[in-house]
C-alpha positions in Angstrom: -60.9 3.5 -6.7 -61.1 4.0 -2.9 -61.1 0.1 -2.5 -58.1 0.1 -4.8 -56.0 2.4 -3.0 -57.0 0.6 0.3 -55.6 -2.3 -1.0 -52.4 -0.8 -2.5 -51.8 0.6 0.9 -52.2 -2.3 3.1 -49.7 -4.7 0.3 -47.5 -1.9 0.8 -47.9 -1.9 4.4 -46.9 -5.6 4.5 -44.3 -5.1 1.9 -42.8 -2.7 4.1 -43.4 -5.0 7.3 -41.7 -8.0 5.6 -38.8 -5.5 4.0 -38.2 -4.7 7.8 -38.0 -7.6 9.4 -35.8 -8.5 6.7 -33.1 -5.9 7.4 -33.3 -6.8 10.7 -32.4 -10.4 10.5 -29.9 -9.1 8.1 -28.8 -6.3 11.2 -28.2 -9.2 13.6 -26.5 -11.7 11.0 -24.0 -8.5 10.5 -23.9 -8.1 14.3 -23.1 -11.9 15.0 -20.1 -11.6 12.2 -18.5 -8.7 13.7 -18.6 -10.2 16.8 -17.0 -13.7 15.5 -14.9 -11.9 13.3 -13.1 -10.2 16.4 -13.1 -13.3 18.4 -11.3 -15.1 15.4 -8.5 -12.2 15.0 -7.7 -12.9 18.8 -7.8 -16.2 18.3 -5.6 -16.2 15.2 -3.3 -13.5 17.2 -3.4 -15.9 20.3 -2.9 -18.6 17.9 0.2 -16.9 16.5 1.7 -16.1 19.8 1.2 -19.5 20.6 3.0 -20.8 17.8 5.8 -18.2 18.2 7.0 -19.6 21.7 6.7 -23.4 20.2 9.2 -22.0 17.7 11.5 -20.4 19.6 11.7 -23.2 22.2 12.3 -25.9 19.5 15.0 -23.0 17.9 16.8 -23.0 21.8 16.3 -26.5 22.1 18.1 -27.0 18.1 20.8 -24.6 18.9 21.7 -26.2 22.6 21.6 -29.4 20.6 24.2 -28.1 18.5 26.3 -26.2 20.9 26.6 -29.8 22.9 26.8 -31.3 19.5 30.4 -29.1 18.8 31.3 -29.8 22.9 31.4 -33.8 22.2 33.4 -33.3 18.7 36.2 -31.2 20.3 36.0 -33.4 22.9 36.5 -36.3 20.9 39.3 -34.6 18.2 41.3 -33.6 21.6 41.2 -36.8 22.4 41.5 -38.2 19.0 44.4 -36.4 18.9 46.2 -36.9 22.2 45.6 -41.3 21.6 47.2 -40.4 17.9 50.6 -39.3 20.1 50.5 -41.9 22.5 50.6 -39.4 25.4 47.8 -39.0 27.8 45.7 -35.8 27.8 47.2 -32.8 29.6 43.9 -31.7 31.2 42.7 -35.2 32.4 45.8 -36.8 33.8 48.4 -33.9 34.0 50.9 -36.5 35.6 50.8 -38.9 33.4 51.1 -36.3 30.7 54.0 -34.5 32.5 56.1 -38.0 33.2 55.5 -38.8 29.1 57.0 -35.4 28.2 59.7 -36.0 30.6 60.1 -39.5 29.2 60.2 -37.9 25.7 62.9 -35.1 26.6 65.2 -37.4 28.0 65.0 -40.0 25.1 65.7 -36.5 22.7 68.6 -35.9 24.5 69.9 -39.3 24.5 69.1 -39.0 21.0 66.6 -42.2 20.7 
């Protein structure tokens, strides 16, 4: 019985040898993910910043677009406008535009 126990000691021995090297490798694996883990929430927070500023720069860009966009339409419907009368535009060429109106106030009260 003393050679059993012997050898039910030293298996366990090794048992316990192999069950903690085991839970050591398993320590580090757990380690090494905790580790990546916080490197890939700063890079998904880094990441997200990064992708914030991209879409508010394309937003500014979109809205200046836009804003230029409405410029060039009143811009062209003021000018639209002014070739529909036949009389120059006021803010461009003020004395042509004054010597039409003058034109067109004298022809009123000639009654033409």
């Amino acid at each position: 019985m003393g050679v059993f126990s012997s050898a039910a000691l030293a298996g366990t021995f090794v048992l316990c040898l192999i069950c903690l090297f085991w839970l050591v490798r398993l320590a580090a694996r757990v380690s090494e993910l905790q580790d990546a883990s916080q490197f890939l929430k700063a890079s998904r927070v880094a990441s997200l910043e990064e992708r914030l500023t991209e879409t508010e720069e394309t937003l500014s860009g979109l809205a200046n677009r836009v804003k230029m966009m409405r410029v060039r339409s009143a811009v062209n419907h003021v000018q639209d406008k002014a070739a529909s009368n036949g009389l120059p535009d006021p803010h461009r060429d003020p004395d042509g535009w004054r010597r039409a109106m003058n034109t067109r106030l004298a022809q009123s009260k000639l009654g033409l």
